[in-house]
N, CA, C and O atoms as a GROMACS GRO file, in nm:
protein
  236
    1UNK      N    1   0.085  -0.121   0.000
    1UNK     CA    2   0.000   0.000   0.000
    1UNK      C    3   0.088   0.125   0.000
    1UNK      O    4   0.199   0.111   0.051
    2UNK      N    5   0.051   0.265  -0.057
    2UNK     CA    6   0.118   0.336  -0.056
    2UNK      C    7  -0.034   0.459  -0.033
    2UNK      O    8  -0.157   0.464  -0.029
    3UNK      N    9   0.068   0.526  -0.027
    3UNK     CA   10  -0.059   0.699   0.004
    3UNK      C   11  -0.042   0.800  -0.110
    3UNK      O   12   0.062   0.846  -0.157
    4UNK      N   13  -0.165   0.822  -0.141
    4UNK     CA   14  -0.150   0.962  -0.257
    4UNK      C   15  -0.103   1.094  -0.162
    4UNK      O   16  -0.145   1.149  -0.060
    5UNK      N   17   0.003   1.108  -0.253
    5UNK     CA   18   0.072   1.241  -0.199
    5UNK      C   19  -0.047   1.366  -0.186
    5UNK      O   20  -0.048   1.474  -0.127
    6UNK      N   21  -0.132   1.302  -0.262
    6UNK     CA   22  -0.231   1.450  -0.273
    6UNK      C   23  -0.323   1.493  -0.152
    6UNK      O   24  -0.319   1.590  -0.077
    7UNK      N   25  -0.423   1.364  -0.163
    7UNK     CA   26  -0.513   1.358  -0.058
    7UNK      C   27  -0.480   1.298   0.045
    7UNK      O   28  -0.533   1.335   0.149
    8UNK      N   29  -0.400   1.206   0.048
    8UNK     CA   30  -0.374   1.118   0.197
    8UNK      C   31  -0.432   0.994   0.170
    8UNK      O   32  -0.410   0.910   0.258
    9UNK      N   33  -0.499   0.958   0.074
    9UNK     CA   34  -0.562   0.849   0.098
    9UNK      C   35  -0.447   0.687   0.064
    9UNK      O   36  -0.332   0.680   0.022
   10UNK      N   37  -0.521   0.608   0.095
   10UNK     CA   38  -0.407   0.462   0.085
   10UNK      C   39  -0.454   0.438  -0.055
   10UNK      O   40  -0.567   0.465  -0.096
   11UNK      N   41  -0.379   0.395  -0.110
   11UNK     CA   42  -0.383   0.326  -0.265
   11UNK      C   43  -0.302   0.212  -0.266
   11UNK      O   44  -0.187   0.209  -0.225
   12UNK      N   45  -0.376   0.097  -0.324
   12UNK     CA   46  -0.300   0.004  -0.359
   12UNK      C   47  -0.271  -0.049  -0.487
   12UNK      O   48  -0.341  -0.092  -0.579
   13UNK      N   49  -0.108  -0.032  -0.462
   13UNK     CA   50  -0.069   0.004  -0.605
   13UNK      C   51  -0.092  -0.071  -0.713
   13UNK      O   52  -0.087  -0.007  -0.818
   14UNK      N   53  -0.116  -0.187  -0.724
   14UNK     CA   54  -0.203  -0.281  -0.817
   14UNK      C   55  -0.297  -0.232  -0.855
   14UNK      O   56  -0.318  -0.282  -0.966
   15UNK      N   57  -0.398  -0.136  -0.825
   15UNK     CA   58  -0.532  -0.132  -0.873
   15UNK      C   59  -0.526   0.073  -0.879
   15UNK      O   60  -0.627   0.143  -0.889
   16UNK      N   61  -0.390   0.123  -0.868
   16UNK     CA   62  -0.410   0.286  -0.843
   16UNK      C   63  -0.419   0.305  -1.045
   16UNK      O   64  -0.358   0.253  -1.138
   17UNK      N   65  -0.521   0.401  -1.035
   17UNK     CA   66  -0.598   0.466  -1.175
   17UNK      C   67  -0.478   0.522  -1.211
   17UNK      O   68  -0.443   0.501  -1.327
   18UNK      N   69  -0.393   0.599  -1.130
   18UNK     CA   70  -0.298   0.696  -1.180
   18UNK      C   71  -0.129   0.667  -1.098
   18UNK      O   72  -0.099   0.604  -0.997
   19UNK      N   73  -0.040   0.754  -1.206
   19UNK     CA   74   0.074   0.739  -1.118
   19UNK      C   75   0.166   0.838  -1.158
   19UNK      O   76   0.159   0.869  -1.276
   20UNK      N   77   0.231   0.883  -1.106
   20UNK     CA   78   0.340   0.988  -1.139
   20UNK      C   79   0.511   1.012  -1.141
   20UNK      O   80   0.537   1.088  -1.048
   21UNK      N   81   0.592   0.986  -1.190
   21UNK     CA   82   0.728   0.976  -1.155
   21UNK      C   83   0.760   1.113  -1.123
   21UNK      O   84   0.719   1.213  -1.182
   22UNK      N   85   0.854   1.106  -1.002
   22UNK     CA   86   0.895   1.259  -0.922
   22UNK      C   87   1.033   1.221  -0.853
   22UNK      O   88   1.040   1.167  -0.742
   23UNK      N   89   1.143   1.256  -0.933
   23UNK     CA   90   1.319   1.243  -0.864
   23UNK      C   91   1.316   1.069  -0.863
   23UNK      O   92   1.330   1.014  -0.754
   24UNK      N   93   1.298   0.987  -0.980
   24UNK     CA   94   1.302   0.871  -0.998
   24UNK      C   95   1.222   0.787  -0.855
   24UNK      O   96   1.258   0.673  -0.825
   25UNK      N   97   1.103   0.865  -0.768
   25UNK     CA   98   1.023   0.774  -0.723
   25UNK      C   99   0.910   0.769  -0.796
   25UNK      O  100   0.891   0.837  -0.897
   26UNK      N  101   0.836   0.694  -0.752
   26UNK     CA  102   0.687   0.699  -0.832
   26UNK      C  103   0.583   0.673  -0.689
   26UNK      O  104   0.589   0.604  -0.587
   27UNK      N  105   0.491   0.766  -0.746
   27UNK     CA  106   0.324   0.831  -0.651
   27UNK      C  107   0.237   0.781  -0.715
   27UNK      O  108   0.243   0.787  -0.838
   28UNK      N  109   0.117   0.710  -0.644
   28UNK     CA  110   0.013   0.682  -0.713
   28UNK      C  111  -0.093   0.782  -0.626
   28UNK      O  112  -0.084   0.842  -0.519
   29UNK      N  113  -0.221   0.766  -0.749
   29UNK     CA  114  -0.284   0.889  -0.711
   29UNK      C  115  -0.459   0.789  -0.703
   29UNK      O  116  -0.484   0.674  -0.741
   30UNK      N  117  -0.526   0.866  -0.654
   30UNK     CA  118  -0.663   0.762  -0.649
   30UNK      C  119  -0.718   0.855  -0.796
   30UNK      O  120  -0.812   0.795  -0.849
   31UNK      N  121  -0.692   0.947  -0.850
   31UNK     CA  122  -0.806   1.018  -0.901
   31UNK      C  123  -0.685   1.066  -1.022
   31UNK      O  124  -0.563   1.060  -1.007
   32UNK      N  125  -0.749   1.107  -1.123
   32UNK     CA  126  -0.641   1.229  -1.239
   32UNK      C  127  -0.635   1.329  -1.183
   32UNK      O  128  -0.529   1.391  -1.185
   33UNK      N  129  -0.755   1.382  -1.108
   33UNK     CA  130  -0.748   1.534  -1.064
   33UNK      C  131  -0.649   1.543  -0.951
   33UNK      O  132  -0.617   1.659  -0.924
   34UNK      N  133  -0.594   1.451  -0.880
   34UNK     CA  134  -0.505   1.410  -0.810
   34UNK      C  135  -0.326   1.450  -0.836
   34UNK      O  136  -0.230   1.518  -0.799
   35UNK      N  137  -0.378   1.344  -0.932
   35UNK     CA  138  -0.247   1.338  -1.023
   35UNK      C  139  -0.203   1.484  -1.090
   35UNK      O  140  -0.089   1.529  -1.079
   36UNK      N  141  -0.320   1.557  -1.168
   36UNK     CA  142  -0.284   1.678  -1.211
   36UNK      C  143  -0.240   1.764  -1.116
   36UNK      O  144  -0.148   1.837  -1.154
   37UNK      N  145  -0.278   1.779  -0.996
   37UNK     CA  146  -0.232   1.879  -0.893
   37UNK      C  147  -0.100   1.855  -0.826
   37UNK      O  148  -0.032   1.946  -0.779
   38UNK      N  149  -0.052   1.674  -0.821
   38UNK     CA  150   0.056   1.703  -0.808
   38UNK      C  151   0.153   1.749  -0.920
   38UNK      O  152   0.231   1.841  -0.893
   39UNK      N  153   0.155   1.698  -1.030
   39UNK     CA  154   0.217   1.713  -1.147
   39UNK      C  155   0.219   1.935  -1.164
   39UNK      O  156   0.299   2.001  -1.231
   40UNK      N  157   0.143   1.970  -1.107
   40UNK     CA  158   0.137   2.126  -1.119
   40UNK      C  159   0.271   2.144  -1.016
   40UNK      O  160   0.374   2.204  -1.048
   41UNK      N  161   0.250   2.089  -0.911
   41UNK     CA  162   0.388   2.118  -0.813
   41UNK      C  163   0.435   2.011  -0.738
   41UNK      O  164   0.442   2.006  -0.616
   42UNK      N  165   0.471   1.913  -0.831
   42UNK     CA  166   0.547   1.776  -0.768
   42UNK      C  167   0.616   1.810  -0.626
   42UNK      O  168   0.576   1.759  -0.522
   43UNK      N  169   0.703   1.883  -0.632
   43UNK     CA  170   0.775   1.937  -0.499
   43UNK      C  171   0.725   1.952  -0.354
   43UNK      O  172   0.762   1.915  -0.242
   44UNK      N  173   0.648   2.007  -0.395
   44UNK     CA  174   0.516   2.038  -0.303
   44UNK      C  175   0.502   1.894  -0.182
   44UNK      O  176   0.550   1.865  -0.072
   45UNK      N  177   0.408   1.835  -0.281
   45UNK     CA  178   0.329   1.708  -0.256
   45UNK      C  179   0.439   1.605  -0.250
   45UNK      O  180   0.406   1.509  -0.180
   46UNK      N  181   0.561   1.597  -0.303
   46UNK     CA  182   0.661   1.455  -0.271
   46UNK      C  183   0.744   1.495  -0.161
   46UNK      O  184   0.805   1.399  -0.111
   47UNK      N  185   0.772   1.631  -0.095
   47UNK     CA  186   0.796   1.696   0.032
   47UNK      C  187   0.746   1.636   0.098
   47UNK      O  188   0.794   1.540   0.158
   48UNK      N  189   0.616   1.686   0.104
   48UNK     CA  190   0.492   1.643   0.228
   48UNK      C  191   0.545   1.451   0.236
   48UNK      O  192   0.637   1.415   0.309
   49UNK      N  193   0.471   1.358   0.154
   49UNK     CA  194   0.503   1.271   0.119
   49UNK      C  195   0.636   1.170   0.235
   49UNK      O  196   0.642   1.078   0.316
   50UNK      N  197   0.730   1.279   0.158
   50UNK     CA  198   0.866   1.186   0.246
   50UNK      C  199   0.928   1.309   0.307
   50UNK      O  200   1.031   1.365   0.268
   51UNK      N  201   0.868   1.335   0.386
   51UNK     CA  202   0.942   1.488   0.507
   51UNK      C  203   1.071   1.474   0.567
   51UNK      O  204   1.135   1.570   0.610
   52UNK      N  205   1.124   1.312   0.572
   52UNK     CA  206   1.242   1.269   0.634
   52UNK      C  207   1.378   1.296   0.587
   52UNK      O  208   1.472   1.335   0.657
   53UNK      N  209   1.379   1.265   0.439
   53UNK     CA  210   1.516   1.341   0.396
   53UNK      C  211   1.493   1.455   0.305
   53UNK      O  212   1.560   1.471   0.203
   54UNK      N  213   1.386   1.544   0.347
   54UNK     CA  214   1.369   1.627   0.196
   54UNK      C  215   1.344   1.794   0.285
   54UNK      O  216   1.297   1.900   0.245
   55UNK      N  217   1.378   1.770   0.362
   55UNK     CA  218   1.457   1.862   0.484
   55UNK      C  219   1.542   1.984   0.437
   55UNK      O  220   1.520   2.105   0.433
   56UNK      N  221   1.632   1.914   0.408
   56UNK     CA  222   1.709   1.978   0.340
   56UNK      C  223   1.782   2.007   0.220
   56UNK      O  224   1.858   1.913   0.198
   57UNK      N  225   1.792   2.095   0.137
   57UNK     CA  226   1.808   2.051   0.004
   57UNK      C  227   1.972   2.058  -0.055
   57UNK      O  228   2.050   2.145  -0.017
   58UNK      N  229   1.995   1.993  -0.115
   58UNK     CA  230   2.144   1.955  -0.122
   58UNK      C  231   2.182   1.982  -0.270
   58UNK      O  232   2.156   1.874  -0.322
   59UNK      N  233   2.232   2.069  -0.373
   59UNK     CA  234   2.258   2.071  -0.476
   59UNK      C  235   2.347   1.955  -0.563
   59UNK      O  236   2.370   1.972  -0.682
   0.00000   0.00000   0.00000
């Protein structure tokens, strides 16, 4: 199971409608409208997502 970065909800990735590649991970989304909002600001939403190393940003 994984969580849409968007809404929070659990998706399981076998059966997620949508998906998105962001810094060679991949997000699944329950919805397109999902998907489109992260895809507007991937950064955003794959922040939130994984808060643990994305802290700080490292060039």
């Amino acid at each position: 199971m994984t969580k849409d970065p968007v809404c929070g909800m659990e998706i399981d990735e076998s059966k997620a409608n949508e998906k998105s590649e962001f810094e060679d991970k991949t997000y699944y989304f329950c919805s397109s409208g999902c998907k489109n909002t992260f895809d507007k600001e991937p950064g955003k939403y794959a922040q939130k997502a994984d808060d643990t190393s994305m802290h700080h940003h490292h060039h």
